[in-house]
N, C-alpha and C positions, 0 to 999 in steps of 0.2 A: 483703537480708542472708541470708547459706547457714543455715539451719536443718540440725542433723545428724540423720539418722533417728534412730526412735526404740532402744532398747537392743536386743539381739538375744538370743536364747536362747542358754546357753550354749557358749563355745566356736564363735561364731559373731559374726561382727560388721561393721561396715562398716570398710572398710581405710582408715589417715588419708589413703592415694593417693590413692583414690577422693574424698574428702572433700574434699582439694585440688584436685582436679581441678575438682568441684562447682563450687567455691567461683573457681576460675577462670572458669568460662564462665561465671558468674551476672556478673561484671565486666566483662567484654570483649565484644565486640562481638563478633558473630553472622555468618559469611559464608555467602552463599548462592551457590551454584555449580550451573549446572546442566549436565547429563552428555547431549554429544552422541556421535555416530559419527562416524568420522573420524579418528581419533587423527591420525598428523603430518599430517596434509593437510586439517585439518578447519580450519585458520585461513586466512588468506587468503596465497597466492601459494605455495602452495607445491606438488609432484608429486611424486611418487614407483614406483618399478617392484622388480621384484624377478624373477630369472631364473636358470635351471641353467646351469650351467657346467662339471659336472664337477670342483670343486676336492675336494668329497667323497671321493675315490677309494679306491680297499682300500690300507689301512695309515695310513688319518685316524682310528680307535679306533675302540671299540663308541659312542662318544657320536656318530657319523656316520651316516646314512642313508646306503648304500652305492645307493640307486636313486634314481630321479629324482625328487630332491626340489630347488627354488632354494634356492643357495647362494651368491647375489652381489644384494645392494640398491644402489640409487640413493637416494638423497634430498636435492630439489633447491630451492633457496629462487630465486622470479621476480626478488627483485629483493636488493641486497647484505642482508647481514644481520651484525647485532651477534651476536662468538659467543664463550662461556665455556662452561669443563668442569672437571672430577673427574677426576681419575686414580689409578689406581693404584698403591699408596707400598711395593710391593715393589720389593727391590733389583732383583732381575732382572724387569726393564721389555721388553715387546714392540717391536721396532719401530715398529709405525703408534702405540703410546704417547706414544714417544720425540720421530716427529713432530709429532704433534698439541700437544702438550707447547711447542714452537719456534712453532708457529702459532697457538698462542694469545700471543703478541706483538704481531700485527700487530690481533686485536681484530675482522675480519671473516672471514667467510663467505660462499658461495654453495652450496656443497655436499658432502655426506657418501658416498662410497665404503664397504662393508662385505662380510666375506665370513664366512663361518662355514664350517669343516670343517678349518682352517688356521690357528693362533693367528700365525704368523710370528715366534713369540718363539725365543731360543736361536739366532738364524739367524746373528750375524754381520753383517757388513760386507755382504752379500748379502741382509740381509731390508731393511738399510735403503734400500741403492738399490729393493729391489723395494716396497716401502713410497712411495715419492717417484714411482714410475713408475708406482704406480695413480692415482696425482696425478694426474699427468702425463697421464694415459691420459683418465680422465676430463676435466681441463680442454678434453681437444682435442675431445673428444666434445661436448662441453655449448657449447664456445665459449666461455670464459673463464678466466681466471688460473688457473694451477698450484695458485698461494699459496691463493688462493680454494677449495681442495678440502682437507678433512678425511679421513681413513681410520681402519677400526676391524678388527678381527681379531678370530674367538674358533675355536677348534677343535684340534687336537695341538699340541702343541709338540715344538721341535727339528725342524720339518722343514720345507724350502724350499717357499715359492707353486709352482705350475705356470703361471707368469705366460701362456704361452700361450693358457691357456684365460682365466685374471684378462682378457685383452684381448680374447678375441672376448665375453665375460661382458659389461663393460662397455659396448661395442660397443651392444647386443643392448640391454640397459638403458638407456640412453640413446636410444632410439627407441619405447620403452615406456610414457614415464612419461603417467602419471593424476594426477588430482586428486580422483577420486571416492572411493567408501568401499572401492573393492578393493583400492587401494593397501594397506588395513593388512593385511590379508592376505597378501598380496605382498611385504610387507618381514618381518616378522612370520616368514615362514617360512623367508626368503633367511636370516636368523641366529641361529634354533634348531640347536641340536645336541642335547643331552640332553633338552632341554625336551619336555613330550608335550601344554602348551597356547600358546598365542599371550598374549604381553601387551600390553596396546594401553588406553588412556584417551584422552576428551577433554572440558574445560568448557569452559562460556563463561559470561562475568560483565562486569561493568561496571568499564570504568578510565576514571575523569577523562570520565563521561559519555559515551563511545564503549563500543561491545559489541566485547569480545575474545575472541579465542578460544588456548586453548592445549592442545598434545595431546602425546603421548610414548608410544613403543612402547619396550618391554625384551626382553632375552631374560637366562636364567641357573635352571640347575639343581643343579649340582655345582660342585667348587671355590669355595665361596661366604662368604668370610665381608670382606664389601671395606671398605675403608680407606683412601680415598681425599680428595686434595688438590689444591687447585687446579694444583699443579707437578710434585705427584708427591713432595715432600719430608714429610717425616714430623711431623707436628703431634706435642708431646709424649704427648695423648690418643686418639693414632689406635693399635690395637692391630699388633702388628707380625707378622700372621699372612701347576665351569669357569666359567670369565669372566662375568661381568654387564655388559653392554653398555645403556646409554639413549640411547636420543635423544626429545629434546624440543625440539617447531618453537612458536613466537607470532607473532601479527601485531601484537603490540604495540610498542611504541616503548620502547626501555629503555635510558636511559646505562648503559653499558658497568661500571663500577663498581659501579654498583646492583645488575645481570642477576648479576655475580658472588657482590656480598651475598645477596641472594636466593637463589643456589644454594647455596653454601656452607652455611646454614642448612638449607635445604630436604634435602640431602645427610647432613649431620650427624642430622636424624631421622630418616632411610629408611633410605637403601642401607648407612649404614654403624650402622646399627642392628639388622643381619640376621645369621644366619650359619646353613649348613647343615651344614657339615663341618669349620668353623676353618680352611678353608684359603683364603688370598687368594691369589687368580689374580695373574699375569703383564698382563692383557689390560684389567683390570676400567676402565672409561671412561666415564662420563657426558656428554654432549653437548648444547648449548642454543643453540638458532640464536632471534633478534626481530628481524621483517623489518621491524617498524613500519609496515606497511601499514593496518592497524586506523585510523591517522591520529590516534591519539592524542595528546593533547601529551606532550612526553617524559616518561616518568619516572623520576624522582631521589629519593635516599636523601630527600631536603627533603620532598619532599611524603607526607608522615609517611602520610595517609589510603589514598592510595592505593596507596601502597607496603606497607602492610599488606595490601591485600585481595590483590596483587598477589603476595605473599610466601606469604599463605593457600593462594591457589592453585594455585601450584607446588608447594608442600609435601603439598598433597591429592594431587597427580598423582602424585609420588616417593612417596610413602609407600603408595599403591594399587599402584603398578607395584612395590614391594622386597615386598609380605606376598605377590603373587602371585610374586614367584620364589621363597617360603619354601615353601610350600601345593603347588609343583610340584616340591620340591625330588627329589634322584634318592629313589626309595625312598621317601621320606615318607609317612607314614601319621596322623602328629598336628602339630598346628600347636601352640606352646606359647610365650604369653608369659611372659616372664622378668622381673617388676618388683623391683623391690630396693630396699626405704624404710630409715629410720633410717641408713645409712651417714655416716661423721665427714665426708666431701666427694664432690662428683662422680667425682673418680677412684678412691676405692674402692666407691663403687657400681659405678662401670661395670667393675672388677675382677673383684668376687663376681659379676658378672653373667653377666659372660663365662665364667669358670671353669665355673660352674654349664651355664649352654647349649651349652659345650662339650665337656662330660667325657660320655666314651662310656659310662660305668655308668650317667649319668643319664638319658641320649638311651637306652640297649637298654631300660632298665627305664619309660621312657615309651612303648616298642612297645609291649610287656605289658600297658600302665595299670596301671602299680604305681608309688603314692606312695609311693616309696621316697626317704624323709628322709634317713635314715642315709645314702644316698649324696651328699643336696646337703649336708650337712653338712659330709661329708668334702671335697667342691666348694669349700666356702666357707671351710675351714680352710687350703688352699694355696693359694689364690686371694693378690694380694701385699696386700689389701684386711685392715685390721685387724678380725677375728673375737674379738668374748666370749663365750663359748658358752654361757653360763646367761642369755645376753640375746636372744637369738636366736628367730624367730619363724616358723614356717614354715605356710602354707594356701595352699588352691586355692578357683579358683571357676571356674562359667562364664565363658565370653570377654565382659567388659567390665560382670560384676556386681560389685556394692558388696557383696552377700554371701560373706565369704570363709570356707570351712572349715577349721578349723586344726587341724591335727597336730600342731604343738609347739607351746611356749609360754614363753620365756623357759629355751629349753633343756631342757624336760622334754617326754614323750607327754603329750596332754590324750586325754580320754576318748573322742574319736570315735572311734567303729566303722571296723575295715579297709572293710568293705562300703559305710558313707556316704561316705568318699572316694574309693571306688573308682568311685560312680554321678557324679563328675567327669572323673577321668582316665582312664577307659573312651572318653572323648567324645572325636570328633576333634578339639576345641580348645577348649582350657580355660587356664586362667593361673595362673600359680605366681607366690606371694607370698612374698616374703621381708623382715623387717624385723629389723635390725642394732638398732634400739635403742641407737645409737653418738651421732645426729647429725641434721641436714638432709639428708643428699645424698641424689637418686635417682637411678636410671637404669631402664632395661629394654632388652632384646634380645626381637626377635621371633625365634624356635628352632624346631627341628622334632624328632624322634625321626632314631634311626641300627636300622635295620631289611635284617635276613635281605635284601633288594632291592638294599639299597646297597650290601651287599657284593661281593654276587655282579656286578650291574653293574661295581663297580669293580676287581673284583679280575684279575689278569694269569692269561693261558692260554697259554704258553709255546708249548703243540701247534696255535695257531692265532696264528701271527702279525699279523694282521689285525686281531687285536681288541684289540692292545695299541696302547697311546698316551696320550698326554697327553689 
């Protein structure tokens, strides 16, 4: 039974979050996971390469390496595979979206196509043939079905492939492909653009007494705040705001329905629990290929046990691979969770939440390390999320402490010192509490600061044509 700590000096306490939280794990069952190398290639049957091509070229924006950097990945499953995805629930949808989108009908896979320096959104009747034709391109290379090829974009928008090079690209990659650990490398680099580190995970854990492995590389720095559906259609609680891109390969054995369940979840506490700038990309695509090689017996929503560890696991991977697109976000300089307790229901916590991680007084004045209340205040009062102001709770702590310092209290300053909360928000990652005192509902956003960096990065230079773009 959870015990709560003991009282805390004043103005100082353990958060009921945190308490709940406690009192969660002290209930449930414990997963152990352990963290190999290898990310997508680290389960069984699967290759991958990663090659230049030139699709980078001058007038792809400053989020472009204009020198020889890979800019076109393979990733190739040995034998067929079960596949579901995320997308994203922006009206204006990328082509290779659009089609991944139609191919998640048919429910398999063999292989993923991806370029980065070229989002192919905005294009027209001309990105989707050219979308269909990196299919195409690929299946004849690899030696199987069209339909059997997936494709993913991130990089300008509005402007056409240079399909010439897309084909000698894939050419080139399709005679490359590894199984070893350079592959994450390899792929990792082929669909960075703003990004300045690689993201890449992999575990391995036990299903139904067979050893699994499952691994997932991301990329995504700017344009970040995704929202994303199995269709692409707009969940009433998905918010309606450059690209984040997942792929994640298993050699597990997963009915199709399940692999979906499981993401869908897994999805809902990561990638769309992020945001660097509030704005959702055109591109944003999650991807999940199970080759069932592992030889597991299948599993199904039924087999409660192991569809739990199952679920764990994927959810540790998505949620490793979304805080490191936040932590590299463009500019970033602080990482800052955003918890929200007391709220009347889920969706006005996830409101105030968002309001708050997203308002640019709040993000400049966390460059600074200034707990400036008075602006999440003002956050939380036009947020659509119903605010009492005399109930309102507002403290920091270190990242993932039950000690929380509080600034306000029921709508009023409490007596801590500017200087004791500033030796929090000084820190590159600390967490901001907020409690409504309304209700049950919580939520949180993992956030970041809006810094002197981001703007300059994103800002247009009219005298240098080259550095503008999507």
């Amino acid at each position: 039974m959870f015990v709560p700590p003991a009282p805390l000096k004043k103005h100082w306490r353990a958060s009921s979050f945190f308490q709940a939280i406690q009192f969660f794990f002290n209930k449930v069952k414990t997963f152990s996971f352990k963290t190999i190398p290898g990310s997508i290639t680290a389960a069984k049957g699967y290759a991958a390469s990663g090659v230049f091509c030139d699709i980078k070229r001058l007038g792809t924006g400053k989020g472009s390496d204009k020198g020889y950097k890979r800019d076109l990945a393979l990733i190739v499953s040995k034998a067929e595979a079960t596949v579901v995805g995320t997308f994203t629930t922006n009206q204006v949808c990328a082509a290779p979206v659009k089609l991944c989108v139609q191919r998640m009908k048919c429910g398999k896979a063999r292989a993923i196509v991806a370029n980065s320096g070229n989002a192919n959104a905005c294009t027209g009747e001309q990105g989707l043939k050219d979308a269909q034709t990196m299919a195409e391109l690929t299946a004849k290379a690899l030696k199987i079905s069209a339909d059997d090829v997936l494709v993913a974009s991130t990089g300008r928008i509005g402007v056409t492939l240079p399909m010439e090079n897309v084909e000698k690209g894939i050419e080139k990659a399709a005679g490359l492909l590894v199984s070893d650990e350079t592959a994450t490398s390899l792929v990792t680099e082929s669909i960075m653009t703003s990004d300045t580190k690689p993201k890449a995970i992999a575990v391995e854990f036990q299903l139904g007494g067979v050893t699994v492995r499952l691994g997932g590389v991301c990329k995504g720095a700017g344009m970040i705040q995704p929202g994303m559906s199995p269709t692409g259609a707009r969940p009433a609680l998905i918010p309606l705001h450059a690209t984040m891109l997942c792929f994640i390969t298993t050699d597990a054995a997963v009915e199709s329905k399940t692999l979906q369940k499981a993401l869908n979840e897994a999805v809902a506490n990561s990638f769309n629990r992020i945001t660097v700038d509030g704005d959702m990309s055109t591109n944003d695509t999650v991807l999940v290929l199970a080759n069932g090689l592992a030889k597991n017996p299948l599993l199904t929503a039924a087999n409660k046990e192991d569809f739990e560890t199952f679920q764990a696991a994927l959810s540790h991977v998505t949620l490793a691979l979304a805080k490191m697109i936040v932590m590299d976000g463009e500019g970033v300089s602080r990482f800052v969770t955003v918890r929200v307790n007391g709220a009347k229901d889920f969706k006005d916590a996830d409101a105030a939440a968002r309001a708050v991680a997203n308002s640019a007084l709040v993000k400049t004045s966390w460059c600074g390390g200034d707990p400036n209340w008075g602006r999440i205040l003002d956050a939380l009062g036009y947020s659509a999320a119903t605010i009492v102001e005399n109930k309102v709770d507002v403290g920091y702590s270190q990242p993932g402490s039950k000690t929380v310092v509080y600034s306000l209290e029921k709508g009023r300053p409490t007596s801590v010192t500017f200087a004791e909360l500033c030796k929090i928000t000084a820190l590159k990652e600390f967490d901001l509490h907020i409690n409504l005192n309304l209700g049950s509902g919580n939520a949180l956003i993992y956030s970041a600061d809006l810094t002197e960096a981001y703007v300059d990065f994103n800002k247009g230079d009219i005298s240098d044509p080259t550095s503008l773009g999507g």
